[in-house]
DSSP file (Angstrom, degrees, kcal/mol; ACC not computed):
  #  RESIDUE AA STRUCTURE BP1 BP2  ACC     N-H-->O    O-->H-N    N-H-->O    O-->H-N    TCO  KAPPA ALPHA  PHI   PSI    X-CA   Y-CA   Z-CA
    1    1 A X              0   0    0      0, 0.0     9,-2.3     0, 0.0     2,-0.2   0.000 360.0 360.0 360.0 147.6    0.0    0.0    0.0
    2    2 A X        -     0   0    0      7,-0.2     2,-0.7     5,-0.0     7,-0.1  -0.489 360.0-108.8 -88.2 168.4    1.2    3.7   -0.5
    3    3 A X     >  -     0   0    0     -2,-0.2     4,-2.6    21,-0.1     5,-0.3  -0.882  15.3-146.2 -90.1 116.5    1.0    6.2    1.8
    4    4 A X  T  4 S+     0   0    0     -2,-0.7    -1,-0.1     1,-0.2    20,-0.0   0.538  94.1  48.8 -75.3  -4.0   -1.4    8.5    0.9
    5    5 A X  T  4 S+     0   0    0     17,-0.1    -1,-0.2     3,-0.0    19,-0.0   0.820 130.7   9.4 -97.9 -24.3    0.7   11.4    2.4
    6    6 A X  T  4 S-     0   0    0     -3,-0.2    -2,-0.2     2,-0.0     3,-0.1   0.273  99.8-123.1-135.5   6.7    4.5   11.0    1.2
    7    7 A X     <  +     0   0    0     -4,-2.6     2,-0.9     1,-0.2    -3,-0.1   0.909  58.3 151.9  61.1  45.2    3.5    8.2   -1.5
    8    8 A X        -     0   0    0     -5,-0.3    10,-0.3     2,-0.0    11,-0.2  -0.694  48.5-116.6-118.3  94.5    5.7    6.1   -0.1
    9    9 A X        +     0   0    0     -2,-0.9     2,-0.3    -7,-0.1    -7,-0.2   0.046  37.6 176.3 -65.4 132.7    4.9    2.4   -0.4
   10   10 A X        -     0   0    0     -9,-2.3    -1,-0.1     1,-0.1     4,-0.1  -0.897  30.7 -92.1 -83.9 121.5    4.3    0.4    2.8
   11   11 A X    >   -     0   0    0     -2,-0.3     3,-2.5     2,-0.1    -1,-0.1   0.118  34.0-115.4 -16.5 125.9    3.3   -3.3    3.8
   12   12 A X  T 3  S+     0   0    0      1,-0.3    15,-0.2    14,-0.0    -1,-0.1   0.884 114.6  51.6 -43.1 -53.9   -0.1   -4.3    4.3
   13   13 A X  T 3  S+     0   0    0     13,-0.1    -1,-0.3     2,-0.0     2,-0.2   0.414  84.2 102.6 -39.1 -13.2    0.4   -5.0    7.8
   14   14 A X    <   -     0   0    0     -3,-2.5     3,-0.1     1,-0.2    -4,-0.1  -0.594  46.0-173.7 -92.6 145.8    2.0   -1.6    8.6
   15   15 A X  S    S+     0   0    0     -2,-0.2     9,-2.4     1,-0.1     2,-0.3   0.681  76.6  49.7-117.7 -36.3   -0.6    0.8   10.4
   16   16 A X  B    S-A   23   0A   0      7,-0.3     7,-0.2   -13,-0.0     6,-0.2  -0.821  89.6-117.4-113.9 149.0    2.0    3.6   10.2
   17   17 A X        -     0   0    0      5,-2.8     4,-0.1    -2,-0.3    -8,-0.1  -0.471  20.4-146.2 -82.2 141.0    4.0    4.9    7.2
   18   18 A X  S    S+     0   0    0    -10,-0.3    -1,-0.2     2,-0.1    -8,-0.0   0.727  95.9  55.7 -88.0  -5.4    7.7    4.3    8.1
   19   19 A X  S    S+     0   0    0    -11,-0.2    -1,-0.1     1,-0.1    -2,-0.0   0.924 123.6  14.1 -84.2 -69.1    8.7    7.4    6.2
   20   20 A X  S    S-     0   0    0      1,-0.1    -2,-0.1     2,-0.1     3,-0.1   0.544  83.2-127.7 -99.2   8.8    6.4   10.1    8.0
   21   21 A X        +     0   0    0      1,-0.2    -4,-0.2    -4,-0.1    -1,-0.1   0.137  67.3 134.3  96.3 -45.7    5.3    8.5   10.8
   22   22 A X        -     0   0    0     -6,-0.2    -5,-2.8     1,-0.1     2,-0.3  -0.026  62.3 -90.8 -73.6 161.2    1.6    9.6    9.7
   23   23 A X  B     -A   16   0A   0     -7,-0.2    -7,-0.3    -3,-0.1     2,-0.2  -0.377  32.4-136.5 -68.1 119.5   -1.4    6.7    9.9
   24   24 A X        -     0   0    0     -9,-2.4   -21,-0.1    -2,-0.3    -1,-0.1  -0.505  17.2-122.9 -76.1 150.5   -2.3    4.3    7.0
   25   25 A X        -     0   0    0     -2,-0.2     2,-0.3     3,-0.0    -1,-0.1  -0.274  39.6-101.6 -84.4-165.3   -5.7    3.7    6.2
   26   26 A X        -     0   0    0      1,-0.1     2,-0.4   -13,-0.0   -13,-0.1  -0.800  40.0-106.0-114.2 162.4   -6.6   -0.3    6.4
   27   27 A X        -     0   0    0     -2,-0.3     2,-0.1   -15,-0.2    -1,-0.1  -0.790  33.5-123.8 -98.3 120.1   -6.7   -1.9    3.5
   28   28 A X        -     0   0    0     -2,-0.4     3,-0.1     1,-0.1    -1,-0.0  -0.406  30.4 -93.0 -90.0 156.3  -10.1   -2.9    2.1
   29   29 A X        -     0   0    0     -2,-0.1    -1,-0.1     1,-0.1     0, 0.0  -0.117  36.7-108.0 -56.6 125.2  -11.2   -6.2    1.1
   30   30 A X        -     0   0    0      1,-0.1     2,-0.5     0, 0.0    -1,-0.1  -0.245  46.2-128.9 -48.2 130.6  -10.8   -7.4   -2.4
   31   31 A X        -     0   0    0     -3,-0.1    -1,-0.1     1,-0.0    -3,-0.0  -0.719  18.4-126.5 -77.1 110.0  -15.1   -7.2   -3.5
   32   32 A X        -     0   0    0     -2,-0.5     2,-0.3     1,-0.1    -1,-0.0  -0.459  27.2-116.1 -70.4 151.6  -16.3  -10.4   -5.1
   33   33 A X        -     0   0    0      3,-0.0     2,-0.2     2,-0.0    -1,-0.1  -0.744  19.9-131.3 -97.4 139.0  -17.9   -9.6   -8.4
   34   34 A X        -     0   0    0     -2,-0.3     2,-0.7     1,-0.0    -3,-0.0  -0.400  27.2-115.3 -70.6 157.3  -21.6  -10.5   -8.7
   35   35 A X        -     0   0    0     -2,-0.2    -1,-0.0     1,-0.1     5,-0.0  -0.943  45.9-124.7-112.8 103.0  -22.2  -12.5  -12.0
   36   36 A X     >  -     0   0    0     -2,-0.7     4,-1.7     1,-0.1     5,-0.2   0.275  17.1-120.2 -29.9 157.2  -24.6   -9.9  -14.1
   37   37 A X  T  4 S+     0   0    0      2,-0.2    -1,-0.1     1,-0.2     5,-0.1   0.644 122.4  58.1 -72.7 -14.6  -27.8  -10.2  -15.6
   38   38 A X  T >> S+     0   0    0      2,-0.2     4,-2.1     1,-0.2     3,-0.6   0.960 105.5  55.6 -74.0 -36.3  -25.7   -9.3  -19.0
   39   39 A X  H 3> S+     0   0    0      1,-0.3     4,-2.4     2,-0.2     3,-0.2   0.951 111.9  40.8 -83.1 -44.4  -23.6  -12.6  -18.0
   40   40 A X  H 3X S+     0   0    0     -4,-1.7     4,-0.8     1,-0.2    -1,-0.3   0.443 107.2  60.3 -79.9   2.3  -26.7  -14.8  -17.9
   41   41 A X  H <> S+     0   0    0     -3,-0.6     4,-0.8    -5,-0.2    -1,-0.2   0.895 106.2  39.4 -99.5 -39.9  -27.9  -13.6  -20.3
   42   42 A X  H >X S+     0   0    0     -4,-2.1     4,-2.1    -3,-0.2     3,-0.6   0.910 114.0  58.2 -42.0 -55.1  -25.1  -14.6  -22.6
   43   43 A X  H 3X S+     0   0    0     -4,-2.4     4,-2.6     1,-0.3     5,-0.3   0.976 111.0  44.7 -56.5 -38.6  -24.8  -18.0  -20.7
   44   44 A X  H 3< S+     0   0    0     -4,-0.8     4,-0.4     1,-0.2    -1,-0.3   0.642 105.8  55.9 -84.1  -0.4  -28.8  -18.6  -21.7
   45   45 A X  H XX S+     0   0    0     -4,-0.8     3,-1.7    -3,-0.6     4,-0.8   0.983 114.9  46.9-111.1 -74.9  -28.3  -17.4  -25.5
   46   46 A X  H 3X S+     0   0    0     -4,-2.1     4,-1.7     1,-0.4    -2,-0.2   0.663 111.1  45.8 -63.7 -56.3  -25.4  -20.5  -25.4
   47   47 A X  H 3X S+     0   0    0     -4,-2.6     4,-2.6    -5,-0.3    -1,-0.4   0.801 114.9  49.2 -52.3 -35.0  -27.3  -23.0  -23.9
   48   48 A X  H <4 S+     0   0    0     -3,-1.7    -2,-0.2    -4,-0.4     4,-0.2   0.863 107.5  51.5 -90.3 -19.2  -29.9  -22.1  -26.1
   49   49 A X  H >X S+     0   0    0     -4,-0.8     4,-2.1     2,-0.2     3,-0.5   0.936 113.5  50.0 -44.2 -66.1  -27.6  -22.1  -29.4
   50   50 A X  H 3X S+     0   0    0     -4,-1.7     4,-1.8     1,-0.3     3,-0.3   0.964 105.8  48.6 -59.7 -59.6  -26.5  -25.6  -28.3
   51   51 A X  H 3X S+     0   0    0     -4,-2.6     4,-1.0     1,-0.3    -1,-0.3   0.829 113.0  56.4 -73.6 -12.4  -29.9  -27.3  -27.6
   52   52 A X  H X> S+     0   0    0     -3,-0.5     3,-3.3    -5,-0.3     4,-1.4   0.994 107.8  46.6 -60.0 -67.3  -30.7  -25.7  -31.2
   53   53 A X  H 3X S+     0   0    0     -4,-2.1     4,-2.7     1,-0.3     3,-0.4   0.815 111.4  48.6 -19.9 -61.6  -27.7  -27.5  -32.8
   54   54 A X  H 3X>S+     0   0    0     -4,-1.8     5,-1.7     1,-0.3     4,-0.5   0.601 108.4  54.0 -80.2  -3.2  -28.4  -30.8  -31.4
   55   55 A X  H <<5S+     0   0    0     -3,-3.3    -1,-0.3    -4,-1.0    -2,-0.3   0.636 111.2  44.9-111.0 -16.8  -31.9  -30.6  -32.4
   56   56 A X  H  <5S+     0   0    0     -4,-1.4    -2,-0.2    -3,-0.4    -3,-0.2   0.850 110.2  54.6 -65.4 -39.4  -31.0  -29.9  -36.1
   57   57 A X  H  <5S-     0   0    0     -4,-2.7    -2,-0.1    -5,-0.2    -3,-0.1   0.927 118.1-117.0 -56.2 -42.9  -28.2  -32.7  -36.2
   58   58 A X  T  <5 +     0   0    0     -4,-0.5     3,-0.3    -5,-0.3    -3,-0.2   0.837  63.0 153.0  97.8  63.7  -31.0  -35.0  -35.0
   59   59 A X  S >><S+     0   0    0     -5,-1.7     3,-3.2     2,-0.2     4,-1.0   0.725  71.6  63.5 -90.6 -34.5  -29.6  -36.0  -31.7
   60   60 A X  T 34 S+     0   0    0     -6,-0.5    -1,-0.1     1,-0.3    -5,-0.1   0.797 102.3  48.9 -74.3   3.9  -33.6  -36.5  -30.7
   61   61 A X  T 34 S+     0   0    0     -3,-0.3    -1,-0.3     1,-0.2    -2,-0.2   0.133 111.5  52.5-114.8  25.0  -33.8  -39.2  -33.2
   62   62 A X  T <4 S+     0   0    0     -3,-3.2    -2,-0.2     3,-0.1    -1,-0.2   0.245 112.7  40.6 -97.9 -14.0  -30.4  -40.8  -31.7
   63   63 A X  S  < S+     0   0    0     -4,-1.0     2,-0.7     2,-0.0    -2,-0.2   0.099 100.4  88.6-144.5  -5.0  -31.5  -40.9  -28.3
   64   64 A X  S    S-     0   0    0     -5,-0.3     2,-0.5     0, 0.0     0, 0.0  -0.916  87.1-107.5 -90.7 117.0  -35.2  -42.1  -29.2
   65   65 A X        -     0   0    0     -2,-0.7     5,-0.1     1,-0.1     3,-0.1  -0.633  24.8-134.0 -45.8  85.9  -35.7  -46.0  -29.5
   66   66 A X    >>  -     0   0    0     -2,-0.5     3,-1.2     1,-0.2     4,-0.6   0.153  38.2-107.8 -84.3 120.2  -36.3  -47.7  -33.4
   67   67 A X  T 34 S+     0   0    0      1,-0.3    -1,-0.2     2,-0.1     0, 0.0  -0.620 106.8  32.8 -48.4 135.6  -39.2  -50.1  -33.3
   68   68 A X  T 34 S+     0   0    0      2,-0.4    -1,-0.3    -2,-0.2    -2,-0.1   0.083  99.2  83.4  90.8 -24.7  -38.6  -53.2  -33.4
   69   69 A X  T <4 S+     0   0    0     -3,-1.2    -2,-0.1     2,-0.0     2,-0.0   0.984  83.9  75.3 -59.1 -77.2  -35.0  -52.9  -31.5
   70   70 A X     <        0   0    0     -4,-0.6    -2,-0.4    -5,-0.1     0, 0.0  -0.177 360.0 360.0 -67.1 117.1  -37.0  -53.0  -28.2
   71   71 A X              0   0    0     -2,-0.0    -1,-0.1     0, 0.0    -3,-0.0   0.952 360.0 360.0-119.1 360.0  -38.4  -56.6  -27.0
């Protein structure tokens, strides 16, 4: 951390600047990022690309049972 009086960088742990003596502020805690509505919204546009894909390829007529297979 600097010192916000003499710019002088300091340790986290240090409560006082070793150059002027004067008080450091405490250092604040890194802020977890929230995951946006922009970010889900991208994740459901993907998901919804894929299940498109697989329903053009014909995955539902891969995963459906043939008559006659089953007896």
């Amino acid at each position: 951390m600097d010192c916000p009086n003499c710019h002088t960088y300091n340790p986290d742990e240090r409560t006082v600047c070793w150059r002027c003596d004067k008080p450091l502020p405490r250092p604040q805690p890194p802020k977890k990022k929230q995951a946006s509505s922009q970010q889900w919204l991208y994740i459901l546009i993907a998901v919804m690309v894929i299940l498109m894909l697989a329903n053009m390829c014909g995955l539902p007529q891969l995963l459906t049972p043939k008559p006659g297979l089953i007896p």
